[in-house]
N, C-alpha and C positions, 0 to 999 in steps of 0.2 A: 569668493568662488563658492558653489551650490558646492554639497556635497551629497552623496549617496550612504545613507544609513540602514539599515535595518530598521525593519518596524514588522508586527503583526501581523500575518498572513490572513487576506479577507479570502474564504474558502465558499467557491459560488460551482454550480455544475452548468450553469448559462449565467451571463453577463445580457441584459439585458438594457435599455438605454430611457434614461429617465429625462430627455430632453427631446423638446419638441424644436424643430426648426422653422427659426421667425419666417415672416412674410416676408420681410424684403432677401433675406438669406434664400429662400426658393426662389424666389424672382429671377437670380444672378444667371444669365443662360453662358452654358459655356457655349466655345467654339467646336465643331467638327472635325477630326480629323481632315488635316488638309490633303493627306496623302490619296492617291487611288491605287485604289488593289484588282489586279486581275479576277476573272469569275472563279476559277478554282480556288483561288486564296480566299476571296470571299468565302466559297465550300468552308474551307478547313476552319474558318475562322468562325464559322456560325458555329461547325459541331466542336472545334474546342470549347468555347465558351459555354455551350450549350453543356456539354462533360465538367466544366471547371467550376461552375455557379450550382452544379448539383452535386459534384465532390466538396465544395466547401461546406453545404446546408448538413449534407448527412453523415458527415466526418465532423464538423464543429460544433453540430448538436452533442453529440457524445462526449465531449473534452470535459474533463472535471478540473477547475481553475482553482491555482490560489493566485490571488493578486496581492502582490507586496508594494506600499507607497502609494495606495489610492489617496492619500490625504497630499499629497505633491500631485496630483492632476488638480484636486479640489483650489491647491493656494494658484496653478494656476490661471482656474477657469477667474477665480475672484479679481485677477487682474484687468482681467473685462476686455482685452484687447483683443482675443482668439487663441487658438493654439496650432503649433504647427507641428505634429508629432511627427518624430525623427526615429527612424527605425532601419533595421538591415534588411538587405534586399531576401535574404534568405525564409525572411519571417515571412513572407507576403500571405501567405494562405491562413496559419492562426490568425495574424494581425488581424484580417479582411474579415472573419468570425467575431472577434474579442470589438472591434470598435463599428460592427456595422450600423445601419438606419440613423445614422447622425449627419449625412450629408455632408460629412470631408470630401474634397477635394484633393486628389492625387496626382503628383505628377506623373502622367506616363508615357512613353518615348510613343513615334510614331512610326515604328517599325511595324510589322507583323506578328511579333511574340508582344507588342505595346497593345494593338491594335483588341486582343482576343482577351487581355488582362485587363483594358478597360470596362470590358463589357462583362466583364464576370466582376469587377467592384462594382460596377452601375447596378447590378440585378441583384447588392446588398446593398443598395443605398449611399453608394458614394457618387462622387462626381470626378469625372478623369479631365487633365489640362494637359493636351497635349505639346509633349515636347521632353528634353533630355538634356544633359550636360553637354551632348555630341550634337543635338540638330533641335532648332527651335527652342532653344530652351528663356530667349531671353521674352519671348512672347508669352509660353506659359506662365514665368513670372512673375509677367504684367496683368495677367487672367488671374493668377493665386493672391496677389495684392488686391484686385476687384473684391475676390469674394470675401478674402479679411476685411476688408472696409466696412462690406456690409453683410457680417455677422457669420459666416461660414470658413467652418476652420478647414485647414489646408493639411496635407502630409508628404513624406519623402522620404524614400528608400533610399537612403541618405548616400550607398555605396553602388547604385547602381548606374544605368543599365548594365554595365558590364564591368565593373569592378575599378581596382582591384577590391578585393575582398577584405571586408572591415577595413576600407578607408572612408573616411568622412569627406564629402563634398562641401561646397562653401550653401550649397540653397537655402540651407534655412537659416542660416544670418543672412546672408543676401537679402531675404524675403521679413526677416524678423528687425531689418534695420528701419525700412520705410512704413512699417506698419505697426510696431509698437507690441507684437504677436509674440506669445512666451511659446520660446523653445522648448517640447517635452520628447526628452526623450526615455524610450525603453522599450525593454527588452524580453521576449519571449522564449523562455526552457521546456521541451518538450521529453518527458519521458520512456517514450517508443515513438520513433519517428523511421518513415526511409528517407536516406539521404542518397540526392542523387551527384555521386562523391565525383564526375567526371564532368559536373556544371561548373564555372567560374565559383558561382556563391555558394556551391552546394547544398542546394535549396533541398527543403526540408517538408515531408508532407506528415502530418501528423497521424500515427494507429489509431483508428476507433476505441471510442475510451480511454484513452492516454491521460494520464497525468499534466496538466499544463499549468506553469508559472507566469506570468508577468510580474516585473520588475520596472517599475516609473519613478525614474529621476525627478528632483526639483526642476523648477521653472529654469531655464535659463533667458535672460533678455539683453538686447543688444538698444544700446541709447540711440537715438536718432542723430545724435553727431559724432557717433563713433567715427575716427579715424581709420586708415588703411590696418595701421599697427594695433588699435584695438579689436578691431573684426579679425584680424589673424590671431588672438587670442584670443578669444571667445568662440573663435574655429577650432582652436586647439582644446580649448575647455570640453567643446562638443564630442570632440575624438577621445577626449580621454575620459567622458561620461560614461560614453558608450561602452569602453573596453572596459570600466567599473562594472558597470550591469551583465556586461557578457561571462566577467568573471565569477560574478555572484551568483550566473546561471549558471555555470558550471558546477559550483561547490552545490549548488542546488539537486544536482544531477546522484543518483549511485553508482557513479562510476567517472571515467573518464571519456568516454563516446565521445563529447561532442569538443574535447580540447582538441582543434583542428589549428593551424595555423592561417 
């Protein structure tokens, strides 16, 4: 089993992305949302987005990073299969800053709160696969296996749409079994953040200028003739990654803020 160590904090004020994405990785066209939205949701859903893609840019231009375990992305990417970053639904706003213009692919449900999250990742460079643990999800999937095939990595707010909170879903071994794609997971500490403590995940928006950590796990990989009994472990391995990093954001923290259950 991978384990989570400490290492050297690389100290960056922007993260910037030193990869270009291949031809055939652009090529990959997702699907559309299948859903139809009435004209006022449409409304709400242009000026959310429209609000949420110009809150990321001018809030995560300001973030001052230390990144801890950049060399655990590095043994990942070496494996050459893709990567499927696993992360908490909570992060979504740092995250979409810290790993933009790389052309991941996200899974995101096809509600109306899916619907205005996709389009504020697409206006940083991701690509959204619609669908969710609760509707669509085995079609998205099969669209996130496309694009690992050919060269565009995938990601997953591993406890959402709707919680519970810090629990690990099965997607990215699902998705890491047929594809040969190393599990990365980690985790983002924010030093002034509002938290909005009445959401399920109690998602988190970052203060301008904030102190911000990441924390990325070793690779984790799922063999292609894992059994039932081996993917429930390597499920478990993933949940108990995650609560390592979360804790490590915490001692990372001065204070106790964000020990939340």
């Amino acid at each position: 089993m991978a384990t989570v160590e400490d290492s050297p904090p690389k100290i960056a004020t922007s993260v910037e992305t030193d990869e270009a994405i291949s031809s055939s990785a652009a090529e990959v066209k997702l699907d559309e949302n299948p859903r139809v939205f009435t004209l006022w949701q449409r409304v709400q859903i242009f000026a959310a987005s429209w609000v949420g893609t110009l809150a990321v840019y001018l809030i995560g231009c300001t973030l001052r990073w230390e990144i801890h375990g950049w060399e655990n992305w590095e043994a990942a990417r070496k494996i050459g299969k893709g990567l499927i970053y696993t992360f908490w639904h909570r992060e979504i706003l740092p995250a979409t800053w810290f790993w933009r213009k790389r052309g991941i692919v996200v899974m995101t449900s096809q509600n109306f709160d899916g619907e205005y999250i996709a389009r504020i990742i697409q206006a940083h460079g991701y690509g959204a696969a619609r669908g969710s643990s609760s509707r669509g999800a085995s079609r998205a999937l099969a669209e996130m296996v496309r694009c690992l095939k050919n060269g565009r990595d995938t990601a997953f707010t591993i406890d959402g749409p709707r919680g519970p909170r810090f629990v690990a879903k099965r997607g990215s071994v699902l998705l890491a079994k047929p594809t040969g794609a190393a599990i990365l997971c980690f985790h983002i500490a924010l030093r002034r953040a509002y938290v909005f403590r009445k959401s399920w995940d109690r998602f988190q928006i970052p203060y301008p200028f904030s102190r911000a950590a990441i924390f990325i796990s070793p690779p984790i990989t799922v063999p292609r003739e894992a059994n039932e009994e081996e993917q429930t472990r390597i499920h478990q391995q993933v949940q108990a990654t995650l609560d390592e990093l979360r804790r490590r954001g915490e001692e990372w923290l001065p204070d106790a803020r964000s020990h939340e259950a």
